[in-house]
C-alpha positions as a Markdown table, in Angstrom:
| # | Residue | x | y | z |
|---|---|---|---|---|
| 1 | Unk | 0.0 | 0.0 | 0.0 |
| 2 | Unk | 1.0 | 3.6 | -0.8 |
| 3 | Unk | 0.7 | 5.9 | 1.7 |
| 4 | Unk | -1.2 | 9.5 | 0.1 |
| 5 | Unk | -3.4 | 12.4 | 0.6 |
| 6 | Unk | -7.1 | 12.8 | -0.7 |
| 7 | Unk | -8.9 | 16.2 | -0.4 |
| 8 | Unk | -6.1 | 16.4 | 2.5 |
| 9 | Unk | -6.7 | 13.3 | 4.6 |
| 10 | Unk | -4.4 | 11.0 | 4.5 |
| 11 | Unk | -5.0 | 7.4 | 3.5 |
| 12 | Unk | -3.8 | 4.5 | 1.4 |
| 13 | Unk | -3.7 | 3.3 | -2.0 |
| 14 | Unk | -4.3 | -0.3 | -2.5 |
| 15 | Unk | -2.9 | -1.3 | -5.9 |
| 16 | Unk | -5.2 | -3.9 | -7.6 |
| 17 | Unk | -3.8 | -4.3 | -11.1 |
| 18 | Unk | -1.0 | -2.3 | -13.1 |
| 19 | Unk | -0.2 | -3.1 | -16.8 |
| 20 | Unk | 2.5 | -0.8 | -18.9 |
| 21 | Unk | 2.6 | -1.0 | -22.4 |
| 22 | Unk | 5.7 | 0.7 | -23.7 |
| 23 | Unk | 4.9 | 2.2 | -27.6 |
| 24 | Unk | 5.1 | -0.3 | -29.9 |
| 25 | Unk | 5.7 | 2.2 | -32.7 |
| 26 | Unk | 3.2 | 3.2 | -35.9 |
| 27 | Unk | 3.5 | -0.3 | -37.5 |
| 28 | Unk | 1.0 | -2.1 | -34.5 |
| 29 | Unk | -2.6 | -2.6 | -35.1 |
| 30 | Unk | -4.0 | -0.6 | -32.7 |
| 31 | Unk | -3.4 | 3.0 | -31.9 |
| 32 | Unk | -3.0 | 2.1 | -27.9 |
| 33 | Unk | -0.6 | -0.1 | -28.8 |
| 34 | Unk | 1.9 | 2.2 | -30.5 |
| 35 | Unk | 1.6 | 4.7 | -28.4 |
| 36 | Unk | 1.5 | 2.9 | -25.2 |
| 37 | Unk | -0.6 | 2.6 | -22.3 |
| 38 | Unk | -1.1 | 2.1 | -18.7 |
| 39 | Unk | -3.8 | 0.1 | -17.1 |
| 40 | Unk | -4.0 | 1.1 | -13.3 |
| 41 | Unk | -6.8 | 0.0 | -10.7 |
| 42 | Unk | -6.4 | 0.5 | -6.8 |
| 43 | Unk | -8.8 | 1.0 | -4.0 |
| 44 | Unk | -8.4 | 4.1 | -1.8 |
| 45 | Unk | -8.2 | 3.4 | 1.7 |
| 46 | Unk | -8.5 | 4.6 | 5.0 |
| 47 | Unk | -4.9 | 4.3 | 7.0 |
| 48 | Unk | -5.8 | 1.1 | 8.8 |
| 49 | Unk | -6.1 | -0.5 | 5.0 |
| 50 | Unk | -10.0 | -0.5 | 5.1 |
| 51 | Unk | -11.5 | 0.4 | 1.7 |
| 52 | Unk | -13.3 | 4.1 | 1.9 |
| 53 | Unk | -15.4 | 4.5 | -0.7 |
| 54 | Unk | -16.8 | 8.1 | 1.2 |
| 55 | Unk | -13.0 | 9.1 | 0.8 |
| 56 | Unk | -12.4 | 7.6 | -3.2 |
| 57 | Unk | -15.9 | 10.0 | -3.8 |
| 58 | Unk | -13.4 | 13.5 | -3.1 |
| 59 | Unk | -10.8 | 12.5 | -6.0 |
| 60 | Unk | -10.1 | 15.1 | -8.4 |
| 61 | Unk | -9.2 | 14.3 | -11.5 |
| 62 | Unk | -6.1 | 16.1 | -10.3 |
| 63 | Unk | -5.8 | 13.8 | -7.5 |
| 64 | Unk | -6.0 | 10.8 | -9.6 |
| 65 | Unk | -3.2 | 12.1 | -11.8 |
| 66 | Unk | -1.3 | 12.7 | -8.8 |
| 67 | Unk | -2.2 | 8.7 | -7.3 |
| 68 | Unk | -1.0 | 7.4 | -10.9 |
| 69 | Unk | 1.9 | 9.1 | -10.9 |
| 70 | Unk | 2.3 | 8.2 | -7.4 |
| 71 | Unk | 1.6 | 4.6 | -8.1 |
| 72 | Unk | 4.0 | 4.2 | -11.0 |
| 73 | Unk | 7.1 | 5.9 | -9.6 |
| 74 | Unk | 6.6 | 3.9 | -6.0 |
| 75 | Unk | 6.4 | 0.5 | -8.7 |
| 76 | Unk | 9.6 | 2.1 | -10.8 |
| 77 | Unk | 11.5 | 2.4 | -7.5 |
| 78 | Unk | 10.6 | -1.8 | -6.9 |
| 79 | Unk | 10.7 | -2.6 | -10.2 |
| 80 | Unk | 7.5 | -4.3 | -9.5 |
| 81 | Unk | 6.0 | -3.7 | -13.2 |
C-alpha cells in the first residue's frame, strides 16, 4: 500500500492491477498499442487499510493524476511492473 493524501486526509492506496505497455511504434494494429498505455486500478483506503469508498468519492481528477503518478514511480522504485 501507498501511503497519500485525498482532499487532505491521509489514507492508502491499495494497488489492484498495473499493466505498462511501452509504444510499440506506428506499425502495431492498434493506436493504444503504439503509443503505449497504462492500465492502473487501486482501491483508496483509509490508514488502517480499510476500503473508503466516502474518501475515493473526493478524487479530483487532479488527485488521480497525482495517485498514478504516485503509483508508477513507487512500482519504478521496486521494479514491480
Amino acid at each position: 500500500m501507498i501511503e497519500t493524501r485525498v482532499a487532505g486526509i491521509p489514507c492508502l492506496i491499495d494497488v489492484e492491477h498495473v499493466f505498462v505497455q511501452p509504444p510499440l511504434g506506428p506499425m502495431c494494429d492498434s493506436d493504444w498499442d503504439a503509443n503505449g498505455y497504462t492500465d492502473l486500478e487501486y482501491t483508496v483506503c483509509d490508514r488502517r487499510g480499510r476500503p473508503a469508498p466516502w474518501l475515493a468519492r473526493k478524487l479530483t481528477p487532479d488527485d488521480t493524476c497525482r495517485i498514478e503518478d504516485e503509483v508508477l514511480a513507487h512500482l519504478a522504485e521496486r521494479d514491480d511492473y
